[in-house]
C-alpha positions in Angstrom: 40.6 -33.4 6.1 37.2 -32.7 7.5 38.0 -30.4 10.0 40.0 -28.2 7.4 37.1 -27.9 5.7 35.5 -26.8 8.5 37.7 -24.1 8.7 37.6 -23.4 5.2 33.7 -22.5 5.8 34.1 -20.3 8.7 36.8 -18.5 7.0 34.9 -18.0 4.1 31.6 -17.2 6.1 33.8 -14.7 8.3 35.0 -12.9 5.0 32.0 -12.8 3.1 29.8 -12.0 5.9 32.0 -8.3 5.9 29.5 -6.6 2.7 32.0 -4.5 1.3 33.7 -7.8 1.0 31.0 -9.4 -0.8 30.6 -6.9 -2.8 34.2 -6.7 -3.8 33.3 -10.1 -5.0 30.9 -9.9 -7.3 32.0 -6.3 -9.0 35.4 -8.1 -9.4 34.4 -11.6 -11.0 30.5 -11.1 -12.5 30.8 -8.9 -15.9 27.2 -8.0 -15.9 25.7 -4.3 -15.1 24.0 -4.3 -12.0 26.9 -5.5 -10.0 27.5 -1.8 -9.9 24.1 -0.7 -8.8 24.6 -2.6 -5.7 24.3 0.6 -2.4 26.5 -1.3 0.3 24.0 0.3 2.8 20.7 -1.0 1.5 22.8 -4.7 1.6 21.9 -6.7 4.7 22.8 -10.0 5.7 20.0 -12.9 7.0 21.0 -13.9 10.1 19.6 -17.4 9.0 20.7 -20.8 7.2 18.6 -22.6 4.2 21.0 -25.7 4.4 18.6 -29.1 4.6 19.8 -32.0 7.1 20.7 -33.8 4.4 23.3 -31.4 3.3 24.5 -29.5 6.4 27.4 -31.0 7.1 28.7 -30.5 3.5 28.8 -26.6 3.1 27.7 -23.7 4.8 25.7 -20.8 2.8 25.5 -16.7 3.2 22.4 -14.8 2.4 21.9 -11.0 1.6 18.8 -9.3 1.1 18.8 -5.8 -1.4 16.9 -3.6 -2.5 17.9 -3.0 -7.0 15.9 0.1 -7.4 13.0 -0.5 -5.0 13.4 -4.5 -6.5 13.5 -7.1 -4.0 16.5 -9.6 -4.3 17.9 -12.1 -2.4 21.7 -13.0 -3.2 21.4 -16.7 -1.9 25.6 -17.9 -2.0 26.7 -21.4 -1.3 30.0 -22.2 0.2 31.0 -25.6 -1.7 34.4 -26.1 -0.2 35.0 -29.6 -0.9 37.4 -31.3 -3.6 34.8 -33.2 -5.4 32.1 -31.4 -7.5 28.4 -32.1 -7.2 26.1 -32.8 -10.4 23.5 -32.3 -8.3 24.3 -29.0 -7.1 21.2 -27.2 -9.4 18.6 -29.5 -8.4 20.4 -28.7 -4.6 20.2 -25.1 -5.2 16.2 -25.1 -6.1 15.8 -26.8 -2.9 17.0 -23.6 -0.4 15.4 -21.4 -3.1 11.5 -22.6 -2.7 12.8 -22.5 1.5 14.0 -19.0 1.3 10.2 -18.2 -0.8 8.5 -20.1 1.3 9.7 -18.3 4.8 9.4 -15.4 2.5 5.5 -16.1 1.7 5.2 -17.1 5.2 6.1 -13.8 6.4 4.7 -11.0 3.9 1.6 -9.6 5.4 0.3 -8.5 2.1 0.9 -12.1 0.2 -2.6 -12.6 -0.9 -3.0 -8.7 -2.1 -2.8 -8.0 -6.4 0.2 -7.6 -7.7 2.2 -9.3 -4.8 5.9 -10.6 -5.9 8.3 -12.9 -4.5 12.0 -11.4 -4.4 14.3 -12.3 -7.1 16.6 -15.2 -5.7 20.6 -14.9 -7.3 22.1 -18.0 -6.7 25.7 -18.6 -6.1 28.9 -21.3 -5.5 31.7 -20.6 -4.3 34.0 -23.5 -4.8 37.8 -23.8 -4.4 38.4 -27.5 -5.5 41.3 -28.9 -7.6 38.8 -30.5 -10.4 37.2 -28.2 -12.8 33.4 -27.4 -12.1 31.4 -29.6 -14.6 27.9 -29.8 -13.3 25.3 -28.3 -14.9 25.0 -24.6 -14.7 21.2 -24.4 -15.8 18.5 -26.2 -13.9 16.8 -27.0 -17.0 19.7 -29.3 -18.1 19.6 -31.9 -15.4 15.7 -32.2 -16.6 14.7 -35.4 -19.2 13.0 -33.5 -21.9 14.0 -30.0 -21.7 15.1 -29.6 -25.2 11.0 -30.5 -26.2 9.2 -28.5 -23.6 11.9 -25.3 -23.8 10.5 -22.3 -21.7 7.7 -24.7 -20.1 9.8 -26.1 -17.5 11.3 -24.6 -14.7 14.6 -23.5 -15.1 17.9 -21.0 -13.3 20.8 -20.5 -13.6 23.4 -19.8 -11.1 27.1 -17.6 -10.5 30.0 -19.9 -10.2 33.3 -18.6 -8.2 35.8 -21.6 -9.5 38.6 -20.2 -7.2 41.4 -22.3 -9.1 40.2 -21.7 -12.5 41.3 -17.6 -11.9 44.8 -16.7 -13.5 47.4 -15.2 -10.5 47.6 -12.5 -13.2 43.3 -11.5 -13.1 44.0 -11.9 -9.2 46.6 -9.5 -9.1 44.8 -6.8 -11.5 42.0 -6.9 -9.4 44.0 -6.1 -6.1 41.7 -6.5 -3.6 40.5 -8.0 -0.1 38.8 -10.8 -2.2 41.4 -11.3 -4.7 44.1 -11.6 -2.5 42.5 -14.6 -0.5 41.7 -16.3 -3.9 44.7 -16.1 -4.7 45.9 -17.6 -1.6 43.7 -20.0 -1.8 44.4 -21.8 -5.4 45.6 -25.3 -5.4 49.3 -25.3 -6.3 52.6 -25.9 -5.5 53.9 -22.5 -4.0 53.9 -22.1 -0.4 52.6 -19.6 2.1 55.2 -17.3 1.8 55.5 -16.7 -2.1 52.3 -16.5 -2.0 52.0 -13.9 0.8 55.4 -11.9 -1.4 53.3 -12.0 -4.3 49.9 -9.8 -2.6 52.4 -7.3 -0.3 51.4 -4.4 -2.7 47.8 -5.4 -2.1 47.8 -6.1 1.1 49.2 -2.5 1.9 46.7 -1.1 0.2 44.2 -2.8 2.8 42.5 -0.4 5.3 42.9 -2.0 9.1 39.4 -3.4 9.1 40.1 -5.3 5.8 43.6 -6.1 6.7 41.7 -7.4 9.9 39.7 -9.6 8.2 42.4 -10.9 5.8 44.6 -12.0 8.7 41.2 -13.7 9.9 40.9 -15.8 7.5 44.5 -17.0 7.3 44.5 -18.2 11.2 41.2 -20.1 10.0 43.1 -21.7 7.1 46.2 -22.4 8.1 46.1 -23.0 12.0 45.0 -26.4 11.2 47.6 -27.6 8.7 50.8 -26.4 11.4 52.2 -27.6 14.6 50.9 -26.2 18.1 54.3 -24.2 18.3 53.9 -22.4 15.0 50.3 -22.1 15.2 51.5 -19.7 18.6 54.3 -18.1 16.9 52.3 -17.8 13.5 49.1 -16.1 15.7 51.6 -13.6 17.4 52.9 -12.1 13.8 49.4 -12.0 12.8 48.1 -9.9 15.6 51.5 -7.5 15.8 51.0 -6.6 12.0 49.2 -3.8 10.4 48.9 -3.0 6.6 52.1 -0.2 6.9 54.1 -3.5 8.3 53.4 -6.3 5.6 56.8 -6.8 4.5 57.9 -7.6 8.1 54.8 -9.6 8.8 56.0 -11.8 5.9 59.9 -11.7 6.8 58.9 -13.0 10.3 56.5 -15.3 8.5 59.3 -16.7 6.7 61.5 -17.5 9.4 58.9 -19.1 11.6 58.3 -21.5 8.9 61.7 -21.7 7.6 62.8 -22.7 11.3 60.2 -25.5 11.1 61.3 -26.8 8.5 64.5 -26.8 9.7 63.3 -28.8 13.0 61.3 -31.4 10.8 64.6 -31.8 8.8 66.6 -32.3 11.8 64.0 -34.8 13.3 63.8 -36.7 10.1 67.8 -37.1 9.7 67.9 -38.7 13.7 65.1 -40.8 13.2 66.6 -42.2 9.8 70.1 -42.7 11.6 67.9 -44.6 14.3 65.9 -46.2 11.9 69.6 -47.3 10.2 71.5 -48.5 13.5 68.1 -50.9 14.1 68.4 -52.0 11.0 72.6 -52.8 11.0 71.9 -54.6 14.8 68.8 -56.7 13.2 71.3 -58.0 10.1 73.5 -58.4 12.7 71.5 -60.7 14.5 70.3 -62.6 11.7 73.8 -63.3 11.1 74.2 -65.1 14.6 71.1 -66.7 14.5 72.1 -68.3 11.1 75.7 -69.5 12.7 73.6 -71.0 15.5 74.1 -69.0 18.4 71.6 -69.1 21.0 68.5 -66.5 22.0 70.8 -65.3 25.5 74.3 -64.6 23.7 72.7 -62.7 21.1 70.6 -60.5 23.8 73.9 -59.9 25.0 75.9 -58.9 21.9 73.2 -57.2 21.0 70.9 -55.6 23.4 67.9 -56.7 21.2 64.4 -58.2 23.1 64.1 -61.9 23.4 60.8 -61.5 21.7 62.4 -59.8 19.3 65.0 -62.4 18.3 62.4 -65.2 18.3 61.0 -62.8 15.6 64.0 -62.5 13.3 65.0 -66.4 14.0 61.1 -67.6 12.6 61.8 -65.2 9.5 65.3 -66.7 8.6 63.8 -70.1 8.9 60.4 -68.7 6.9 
């Protein structure tokens, strides 16, 4: 399960590390007006990550810099791609905000001048478990006391992308890169392929680079879960298809994993017929032991281990 994960962060990282990408993201799921003030080319990424030891091997984060009408912000977004949801998540998030201010401060030649100003951090969480996010989503909350002091304490509040609380039908509507791999992504019982039926019209409207990057993150995502021989065959489709091609890419999907299926099936149905001429030769054995026979005779009639018998004849007398 850990190493999914794993791959569940890179392909995340890799997606959201594309701006137009993360862009797409935040015009398509935040209702609030300066999502659409957002210049893709005054958006750039730090190459850098605020995760504390105690934490790293629990999420990864992204982190954009912007300028909002010569404002300084810092989109600070935290990959929490686990199954479990974290109550401490805004005490969590304060943490890589005072880092990202402090190696801000540390850095600004003119920190001690008048009128000096931090940037504006926005935090964010992505999270794609099955459980409905119920930590706090104000920092203030998780204080004792709060509700007395009001505006005196410290408090934030972060955006929350709760990939399985989205309806297939808001998904869909929003037909893009991002909306395409959330849906994807949600925890339920449809497989790969309906899935992948379900986004073709999306999908084709994908230009190569983002069609690149969607096929990205499926190799991340679902390498893992396959056998070495599909992973290949699954790979191969992938890298033959462009966005023109998506209904083929998907037939030839289909098949791989329909033939799979077909293989486990076949496997399964040999090792039960196995698993119930073992079982027939053991009642068999039992039978003999109980009429007396001895350990040699029954090797010979039938073909069972000594050790084996010795076995069977302590459990009849047990």
């Amino acid at each position: 399960m850990g190493k999914i994960k794993h791959e569940h962060d890179k392909g995340y990282k890799n997606l959201l590390s594309h701006k137009r990408s993360f862009i797409e993201m935040l015009r398509g799921f935040v209702k609030e007006s300066w999502v659409n003030e957002i210049d893709e080319n005054s958006l750039e990424q730090i190459n850098k990550s605020y995760i504390l030891q105690d934490f790293e091997e629990k999420e990864a984060d992204i982190i954009y810099q912007l300028k909002l009408k010569d404002k300084s912000v810092i989109f600070y977004c935290l990959l929490e791609l686990q199954s479990s949801v974290d109550y401490q998540m805004p005490f969590r998030l304060l943490l890589y905000m005072v880092e990202i201010w402090r190696d801000f401060w540390k850095n600004a030649e003119n920190r001690k001048r008048k009128g000096f100003k931090l940037p504006s951090i926005v935090p964010i969480v992505l999270y794609n478990g099955e459980r409905r996010w119920t930590a706090c989503r104000n920092y203030r909350d998780m204080l004792d006391g709060s509700e007395v002091f009001q505006s005196r304490v410290v408090d934030f509040n972060y955006i929350l992308f709760d990939i399985n609380r989205y309806k297939d039908e808001e998904l869909l509507k929003a037909a893009n890169l991002v909306s395409a791999v959330f849906l994807m992504d949600k925890k339920k019982p449809q497989d790969v392929i309906l899935k992948l039926k379900s986004i073709i019209g999306i999908l084709k409207g994908l230009d190569e680079e983002e069609f690149g990057l969607f096929k990205g993150w499926l190799k991340y995502i679902f390498k893992p879960r396959i056998s070495k021989d599909l992973s290949k065959k699954f790979e191969e489709i992938l890298d033959e298809s462009v966005p023109k091609e998506v209904e083929g890419m998907v037939s030839n999907l289909a098949a791989a994993f329909d033939k799979m299926i077909e293989k486990a099936e076949v496997k399964g149905m040999e090792k039960g017929i196995e698993k119930g001429i073992e079982k027939g030769i053991e009642k068999a054995a039992k039978n003999l032991i109980a009429m007396g026979m001895d350990t040699h005779k029954i090797i010979e009639a039938t073909g069972l281990s000594e050790k084996r018998i010795n076995e069977l004849r302590n459990i009849n007398q047990n």
